[in-house]
N, C-alpha and C positions, 0 to 999 in steps of 0.2 A: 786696478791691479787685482791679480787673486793673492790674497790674504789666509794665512792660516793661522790659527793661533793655538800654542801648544801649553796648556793646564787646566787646573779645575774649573768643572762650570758647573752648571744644574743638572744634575740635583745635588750636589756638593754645594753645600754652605758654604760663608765663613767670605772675610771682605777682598780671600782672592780671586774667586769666583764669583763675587761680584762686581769687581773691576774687571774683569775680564769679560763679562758679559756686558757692561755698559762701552766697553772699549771696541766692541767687538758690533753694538749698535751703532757706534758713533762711525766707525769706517762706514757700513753698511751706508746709512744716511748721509756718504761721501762718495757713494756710488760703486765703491771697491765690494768684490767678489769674495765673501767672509765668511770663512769654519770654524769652528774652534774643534780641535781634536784632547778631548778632557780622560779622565782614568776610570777603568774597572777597579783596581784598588789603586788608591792613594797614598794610605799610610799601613804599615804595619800596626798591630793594636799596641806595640810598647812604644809609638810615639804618637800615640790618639789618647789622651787622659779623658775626652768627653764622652758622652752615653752614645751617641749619633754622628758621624759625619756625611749625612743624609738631611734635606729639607724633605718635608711632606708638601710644600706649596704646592699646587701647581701653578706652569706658567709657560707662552708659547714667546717664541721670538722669530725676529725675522732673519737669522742664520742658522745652518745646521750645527747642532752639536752631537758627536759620535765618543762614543766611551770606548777607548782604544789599549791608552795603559798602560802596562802593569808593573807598578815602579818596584818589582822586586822577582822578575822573570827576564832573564837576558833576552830568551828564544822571544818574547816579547818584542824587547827595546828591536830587533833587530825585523822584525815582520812589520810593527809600526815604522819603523826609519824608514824600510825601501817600499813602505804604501805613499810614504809624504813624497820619498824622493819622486817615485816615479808619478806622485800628480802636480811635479813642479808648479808648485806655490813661489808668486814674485817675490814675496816676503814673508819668511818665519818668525814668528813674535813669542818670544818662549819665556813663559812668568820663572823666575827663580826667587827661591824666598828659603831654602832648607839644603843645609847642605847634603844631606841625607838622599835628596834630588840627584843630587851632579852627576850620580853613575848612571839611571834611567835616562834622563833628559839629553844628558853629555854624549852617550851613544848614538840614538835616537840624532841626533843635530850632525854627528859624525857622518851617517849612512846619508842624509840630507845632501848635504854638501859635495858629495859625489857626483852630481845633477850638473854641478858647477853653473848653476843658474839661480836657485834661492839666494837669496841675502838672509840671512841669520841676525834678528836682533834681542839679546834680552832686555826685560824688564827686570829690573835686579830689586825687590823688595831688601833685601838685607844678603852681603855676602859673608860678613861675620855674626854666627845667631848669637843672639839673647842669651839662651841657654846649652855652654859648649860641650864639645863633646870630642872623642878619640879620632884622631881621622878626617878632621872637617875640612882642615887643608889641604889633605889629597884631592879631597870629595870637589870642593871648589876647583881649586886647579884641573882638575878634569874637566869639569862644567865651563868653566871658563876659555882652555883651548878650545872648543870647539863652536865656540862663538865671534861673532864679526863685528857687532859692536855692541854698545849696552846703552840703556837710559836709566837714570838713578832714578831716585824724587826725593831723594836729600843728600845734602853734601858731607852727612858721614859715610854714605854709602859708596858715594866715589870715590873718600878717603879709604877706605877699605878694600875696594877696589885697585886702587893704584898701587898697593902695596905687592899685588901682585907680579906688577914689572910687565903688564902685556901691553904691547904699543897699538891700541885696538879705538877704533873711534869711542868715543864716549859723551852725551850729554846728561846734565842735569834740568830737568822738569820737573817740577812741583805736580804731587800728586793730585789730580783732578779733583772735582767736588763731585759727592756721592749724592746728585739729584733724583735716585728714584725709588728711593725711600718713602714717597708719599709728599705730601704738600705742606706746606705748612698751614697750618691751624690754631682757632684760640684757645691762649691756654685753660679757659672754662670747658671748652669741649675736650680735648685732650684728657683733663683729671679725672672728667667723670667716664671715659673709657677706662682710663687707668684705677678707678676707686678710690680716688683720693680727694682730700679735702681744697678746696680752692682758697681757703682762710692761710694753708701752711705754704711755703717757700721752699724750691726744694734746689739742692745739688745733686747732679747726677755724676756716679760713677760709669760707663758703658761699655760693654766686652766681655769677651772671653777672661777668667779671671785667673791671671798669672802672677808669681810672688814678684818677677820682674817690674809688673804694673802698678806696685806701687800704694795697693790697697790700704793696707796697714799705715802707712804715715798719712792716709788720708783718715783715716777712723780714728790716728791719735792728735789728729789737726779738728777732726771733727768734736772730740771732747773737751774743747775749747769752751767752757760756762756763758761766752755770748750765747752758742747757738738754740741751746733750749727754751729761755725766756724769749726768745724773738719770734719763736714755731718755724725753725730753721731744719726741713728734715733732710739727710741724704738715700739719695734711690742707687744700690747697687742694682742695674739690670744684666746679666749677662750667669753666661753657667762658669761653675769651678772648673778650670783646667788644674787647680791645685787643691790642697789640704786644706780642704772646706772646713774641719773642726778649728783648727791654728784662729780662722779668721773669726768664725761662730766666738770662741773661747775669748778674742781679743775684744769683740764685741759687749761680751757678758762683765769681763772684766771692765770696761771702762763706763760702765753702764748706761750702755747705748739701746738697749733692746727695745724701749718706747720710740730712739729718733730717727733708726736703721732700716730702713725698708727693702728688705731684699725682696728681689724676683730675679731666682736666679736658676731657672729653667730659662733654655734657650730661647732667646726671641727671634717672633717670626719675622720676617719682611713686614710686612701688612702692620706689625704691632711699633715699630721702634717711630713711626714717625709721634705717636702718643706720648714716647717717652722724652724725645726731643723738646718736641711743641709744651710740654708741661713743663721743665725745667726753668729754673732761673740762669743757672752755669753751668755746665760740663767741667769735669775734673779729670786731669790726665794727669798724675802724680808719679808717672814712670820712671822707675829708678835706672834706665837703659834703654833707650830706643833709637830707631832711624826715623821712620816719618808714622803717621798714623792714622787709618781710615776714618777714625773718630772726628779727626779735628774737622775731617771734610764732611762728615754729617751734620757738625755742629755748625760748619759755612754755612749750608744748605738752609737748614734752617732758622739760620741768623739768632745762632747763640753765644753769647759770652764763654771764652776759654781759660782756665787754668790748668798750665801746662808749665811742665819741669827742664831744667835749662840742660837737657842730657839729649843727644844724638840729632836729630833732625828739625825735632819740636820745636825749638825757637824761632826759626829759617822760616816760620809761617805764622806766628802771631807776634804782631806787635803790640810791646807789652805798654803797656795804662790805654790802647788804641780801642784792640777787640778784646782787651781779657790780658792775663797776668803770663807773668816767664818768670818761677820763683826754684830756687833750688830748690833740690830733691829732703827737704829739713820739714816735720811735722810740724814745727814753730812758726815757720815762714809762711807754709801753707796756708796757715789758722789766718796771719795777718790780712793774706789777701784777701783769703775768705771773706774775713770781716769787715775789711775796707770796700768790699765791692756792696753788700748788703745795707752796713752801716752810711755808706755814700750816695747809695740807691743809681748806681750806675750801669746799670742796665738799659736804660733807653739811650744812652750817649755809646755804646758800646755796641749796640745791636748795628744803631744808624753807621757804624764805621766800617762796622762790616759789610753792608750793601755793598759799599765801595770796594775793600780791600777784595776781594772773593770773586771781583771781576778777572784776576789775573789767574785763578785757575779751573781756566776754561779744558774742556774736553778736543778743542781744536788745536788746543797749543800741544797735549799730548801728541795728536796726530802730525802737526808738523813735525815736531821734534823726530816721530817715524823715519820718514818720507826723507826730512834732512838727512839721516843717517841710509838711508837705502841708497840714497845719491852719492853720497860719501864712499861707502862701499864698492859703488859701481867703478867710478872715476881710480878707486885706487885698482882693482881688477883688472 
């Protein structure tokens, strides 16, 4: 089939553009005829908090990506819509994750449809954000008529989704594992990239750092008097998308500043598998989510999870299996912490993962595609 697929890619960071280009190899490697048509601008800067939304990497792939655009120029939406129409693509794959999106995107998928030959399907990351705003329900509902069916990759998404009332095919798919990240490695070689000590233990916090994510109940879980006599450290890696001082000050206050390691300039591609591979757990203490790319780097590289019983997160760790499913409570957190260190459960937790991480393969994404394209067809 020709395949098109409509959001960020490279040189746009950030883990939707990186599903999108791993999604976008995997058709390829399926024999399917695959573009991604990604943006000239993306975000206005009052909804970019970061320095960059630009990678320096470089990197070649075996589809074309063309920076087309410009999610704040109609004359735009309307010169990309009849460039896709008229190169009738079998199937539209269009990432949603902002409501802010729905009037670029929404148009755009409009002029498409004209063709009366594309199938239209989104990838719905979140239809209700994290952080609301004036408008999102128009914005949605826009975005959303002009779509044919969608796939989730977590069941509060579809929840959210269905509230809308549109009678439109829908599946739920667990979002894939983020395998190209690097390989895994031992954790001796990992620290001494990263500069750290192989004698300490560490918890990583990973991401973009938003006040939704949860940081702060992990820093007041983290001053829990186990963790410093044990040489228990946590690694914040990712940059502030919020009020860097708030977290710095909570830090200073709970007197963390010897056990807190932050690196929180943006990490590269190239760097995060270091960060992985050295870790004991991964911490997802999200006080709101739907699913998250994290939990699927931590698959990848067969890490223990603690993750928070809000939005999608539990729908993917089975908890005392690969790691914990604890309320979103600083108290609770500390426990697990403790119990996972204290119980030295890490190698019974790694092994369950091999297992478990078999179910979210990159094929089952593309079925689930292909299911709905069929679907589409049949009701047309």
């Amino acid at each position: 089939m020709k395949i098109t697929i409509l959001g960020p890619a490279h040189p746009y960071r950030g883990g939707i553009a990186a599903l999108n280009e791993r999604l976008a190899r995997q058709l390829v490697d399926e024999g399917h005829d695959v573009n991604v048509v990604s943006f000239t601008v993306q975000y206005p800067k009052f909804l970019f908090p970061g320095k960059t939304q630009f990678s320096e990497q470089k990197t070649t792939f075996n589809f074309q990506i063309t920076r087309e655009i410009n999610s704040v120029s109609p004359i735009n939406w309307l010169k990309t819509g009849w460039k896709i129409k008229n190169s009738r693509p079998d199937i539209l794959i269009v990432r949603f994750w902002l409501p802010f999106m729905g009037m670029s995107l929404g148009s755009i998928c409009r002029i498409v449809k004209l063709n009366r030959h594309t199938k239209i399907i989104s990838i719905a990351d979140n239809i209700i954000p994290h952080e609301k705003r004036p408008g999102d329900k128009l914005l949605c509902r826009y975005f959303i008529g002009s779509i044919d069916a969608f796939i989730t990759m977590s069941g509060s998404v579809l929840k959210d989704l269905e509230k809308f009332r549109y009678k439109k095919p829908k599946i739920l798919t667990p979002h894939p594992i983020y395998d190209h990240y690097g390989a895994v490695e031992t954790r001796e070689n990992a620290l001494i990239n990263l500069n750290l000590s192989k004698e300490d233990r560490y918890i990583l916090f990973f991401g973009f750092i938003r006040d939704y994510k949860g940081l702060d109940l992990l820093l007041k879980a983290f001053s829990n008097p186990y963790f410093k006599p044990n040489r228990i450290k946590l690694i914040v890696a990712g940059e502030f998308y919020a009020d860097e001082v708030s977290y710095r000050d909570l830090i200073k206050e709970l007197n963390l500043e010897d056990d807190v390691i932050l690196r929180t300039s943006y990490i590269s591609n190239t760097e995060v598998q270091h960060y992985f591979n050295g870790a004991d757990i991964v911490a997802q203490p999200y006080k709101s989510a739907t699913q998250s790319g994290v939990t699927q780097i931590s698959y990848h590289f067969n890490k223990p999870m603690l993750v928070t019983n809000v939005g999608g997160l539990a729908e993917t760790i089975p908890h005392m299996k690969v790691g914990y499913v604890v309320e979103p409570d600083s108290e609770k957190i500390a426990i697990a912490l403790i119990d996972f260190f204290e119980n030295k459960r890490l190698e019974n937790f790694s092994g369950n993962i091999l297992h478990e991480k078999e179910r979210f393969s990159w094929d089952k994404m593309t079925s689930s595609i292909m299911k709905l394209a069929n679907q589409i067809r049949k009701k047309k």
